[in-house]
N, C-alpha and C positions, 0 to 999 in steps of 0.2 A: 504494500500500500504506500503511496504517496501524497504528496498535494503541492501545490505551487499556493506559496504564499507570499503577501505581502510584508517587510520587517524593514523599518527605517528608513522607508520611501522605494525599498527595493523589495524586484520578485526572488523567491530562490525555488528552487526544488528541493523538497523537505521529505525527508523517511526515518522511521524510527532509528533512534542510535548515530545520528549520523552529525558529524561535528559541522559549524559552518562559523566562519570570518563576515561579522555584520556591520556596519556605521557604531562608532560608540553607542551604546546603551545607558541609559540610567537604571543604576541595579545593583547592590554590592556580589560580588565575590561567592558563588554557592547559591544563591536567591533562585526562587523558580519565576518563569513568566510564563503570561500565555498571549497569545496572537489570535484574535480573531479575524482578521479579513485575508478569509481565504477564499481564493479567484478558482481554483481545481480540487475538486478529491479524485484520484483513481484507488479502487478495489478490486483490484483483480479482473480488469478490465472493464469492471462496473466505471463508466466515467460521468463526474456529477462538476457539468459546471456552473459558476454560478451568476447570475445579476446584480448585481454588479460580483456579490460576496452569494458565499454558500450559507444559506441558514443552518444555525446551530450546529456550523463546525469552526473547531477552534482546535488550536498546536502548544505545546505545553512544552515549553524547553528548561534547560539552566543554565546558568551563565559560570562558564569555566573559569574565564578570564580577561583582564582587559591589558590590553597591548597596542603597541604602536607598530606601524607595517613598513616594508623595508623603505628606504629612502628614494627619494624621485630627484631626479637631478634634471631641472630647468635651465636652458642654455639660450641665448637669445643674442643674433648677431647681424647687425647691417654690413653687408658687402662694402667694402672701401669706404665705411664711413667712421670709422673708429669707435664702434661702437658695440658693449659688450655687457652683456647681465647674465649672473649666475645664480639663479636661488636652488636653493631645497626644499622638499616637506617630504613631511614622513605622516598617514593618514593616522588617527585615532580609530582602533577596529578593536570588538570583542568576541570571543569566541564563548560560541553555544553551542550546545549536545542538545539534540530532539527527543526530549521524552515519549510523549504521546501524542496521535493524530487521531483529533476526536471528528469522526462526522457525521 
């Protein structure tokens, strides 16, 4: 069983047990959450989608931990014009394990 959910503005594809890298969360450390707006259930080929959301399904996760994701190296350069910028970021991401997909 699966579902495509909605979590922090983003879709993912969600299955029991299954770890995922989301937008920061607010949440401490070990906290359970749940998600309701979910866009797909499939059950075994049973597929349930929904308008906008599936009624009365909802994703039951925890929150492992929060971390920062590797560094992006932004580079920016005008041709013959002496001109040169270099930033970094590194994104804010937490990582969640799928409890339960209720539908």
């Amino acid at each position: 069983m699966y579902a495509i959910v909605e979590i922090a503005g983003q879709q993912f594809k969600v299955e029991k047990g299954r770890k995922l890298y989301v937008h920061r969360l607010q949440g401490a450390e070990g906290s359970s959450m749940s998600f309701d707006k979910v866009l797909l259930t499939d059950n075994d080929g049973q597929v349930n989608v929904g308008t906008p959301v599936v009624e009365g399904a909802a994703v039951s996760a925890t929150i492992l931990k929060h971390l920062k994701d590797d560094k992006v190296i932004v580079f920016k350069k005008r041709r013959r014009k002496g001109y040169q910028i270099q930033n970094g970021h590194r994104q804010y991401l937490t990582q969640i394990q799928i409890d339960e997909i209720k539908a």
